[in-house]
Every structure is written in C-alpha cells, then in structure tokens.
N, C-alpha and C positions, 0 to 999 in steps of 0.2 A: 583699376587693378590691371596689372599686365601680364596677358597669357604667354607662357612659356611653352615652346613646343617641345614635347619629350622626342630625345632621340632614341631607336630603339634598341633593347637591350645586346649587349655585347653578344654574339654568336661565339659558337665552338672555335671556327675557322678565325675568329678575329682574336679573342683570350689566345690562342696558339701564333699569332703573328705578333701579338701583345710579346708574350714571354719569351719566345725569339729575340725580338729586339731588348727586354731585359737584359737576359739572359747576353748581350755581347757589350753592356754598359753594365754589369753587376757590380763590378770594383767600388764605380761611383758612387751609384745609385743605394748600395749598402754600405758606405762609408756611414759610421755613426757620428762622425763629425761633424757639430753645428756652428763652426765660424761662419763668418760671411762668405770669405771665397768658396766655401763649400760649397753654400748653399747657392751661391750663383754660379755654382759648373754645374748643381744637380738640375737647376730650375733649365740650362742651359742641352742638358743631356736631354729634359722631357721633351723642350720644344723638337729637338733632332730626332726626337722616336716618334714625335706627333709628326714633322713631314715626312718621314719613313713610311708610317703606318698608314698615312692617308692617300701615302701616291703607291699602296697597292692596290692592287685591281680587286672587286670584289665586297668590299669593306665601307662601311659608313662612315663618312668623315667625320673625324671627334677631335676634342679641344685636349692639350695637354694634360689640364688639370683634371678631366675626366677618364682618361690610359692612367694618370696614377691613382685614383681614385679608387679605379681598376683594380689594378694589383694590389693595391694597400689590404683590399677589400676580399683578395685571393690570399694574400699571405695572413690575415686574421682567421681567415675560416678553417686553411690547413693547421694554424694554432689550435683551434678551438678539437678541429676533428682530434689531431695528435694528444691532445687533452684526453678527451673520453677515453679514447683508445687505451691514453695509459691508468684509468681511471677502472675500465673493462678489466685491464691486468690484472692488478691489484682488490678486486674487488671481488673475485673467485674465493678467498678464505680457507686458501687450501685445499679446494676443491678443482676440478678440470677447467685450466684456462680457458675462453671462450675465445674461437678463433679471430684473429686481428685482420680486419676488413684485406681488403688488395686497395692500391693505391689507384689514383684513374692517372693518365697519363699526364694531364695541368699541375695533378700533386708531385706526380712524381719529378716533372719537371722544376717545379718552384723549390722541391726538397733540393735539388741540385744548384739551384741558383743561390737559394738564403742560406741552404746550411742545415745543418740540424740545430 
C-alpha cells in the first residue's frame, strides 16, 4: 500500500491569497459553461493560479486540483451557512428575529466574487 503524505492544512494567509487570485479569474472560473473549450481555459486558469500561488513567499506548495478543491469547499460551506441563516429568519414564527451572524472577511470576499 502507498503512503501518501498529507500536505498541511490551508492557512488564513494562504485561503486569502487563494481568493485574490479567484477573485481576478472569476469571469472564468464562474462561467457555468461545460463545453470543451471551457473546460480547458478553466483547467488552463487553475494551473496559472497554481504558479501564482506557489511562487508566493510564505505558502506551501499545492497542486491545482487541490487550490480548487479549496474553493469549491469555501463556496459550499458559505452555501450551507447562508442556508441556516435564512433558515434562523424564518423560523422565529412571528416572534423576534434572532440576530444574523456578521460575515468573516473569506465570506465576505467569496460573496463578492460568486455572487449572491
């Protein structure tokens, strides 16, 4: 059996260099289009964020498929939170809405990048 070494987990300062570089490929990168040439400018953008990402200082070097993996994994969770939240709204029953979290600064960034 072959041991795999884990690399370790994404830091604050690496997710914020992550979404930066989203963040100036978003057009792409959020195009919901699945033809071919799509998908080989998107597979073509990750590899350019993966030498971006790795020739900053700082940062552990990571494989494309793992930066989108990344975000995939950031844009499901900010789903899931925005979920409850709206979940929290509606589930006061005409009683006192309970206050709606603050956003952390990755949310608020990724809100800006996907969209609502």
């Amino acid at each position: 059996m072959e041991n795999k070494k884990r690399t370790p987990n994404f830091s604050k300062f690496e997710v914020d260099i992550l979404l930066e570089l989203v963040a100036s490929n978003s057009s792409i990168l959020e195009c919901k289009t699945t033809d071919g040439c799509t998908v080989r400018e998107k597979l073509g953008v990750w590899e350019n964020i993966a030498t971006q990402f790795n020739s900053t200082p700082g940062v552990t070097k990571k494989r494309p498929e793992w930066l989108k993996t990344c975000y995939e994994n950031l844009k499901r969770r900010l789903r899931k939170d925005m979920a409850e939240e709206k979940v929290q709204v509606y589930k006061t029953g005409g009683g006192k809405a309970v206050p709606v979290s603050k956003k952390s600064p990755h949310e608020a960034k990724l809100l800006e990048i996907v969209g609502s």
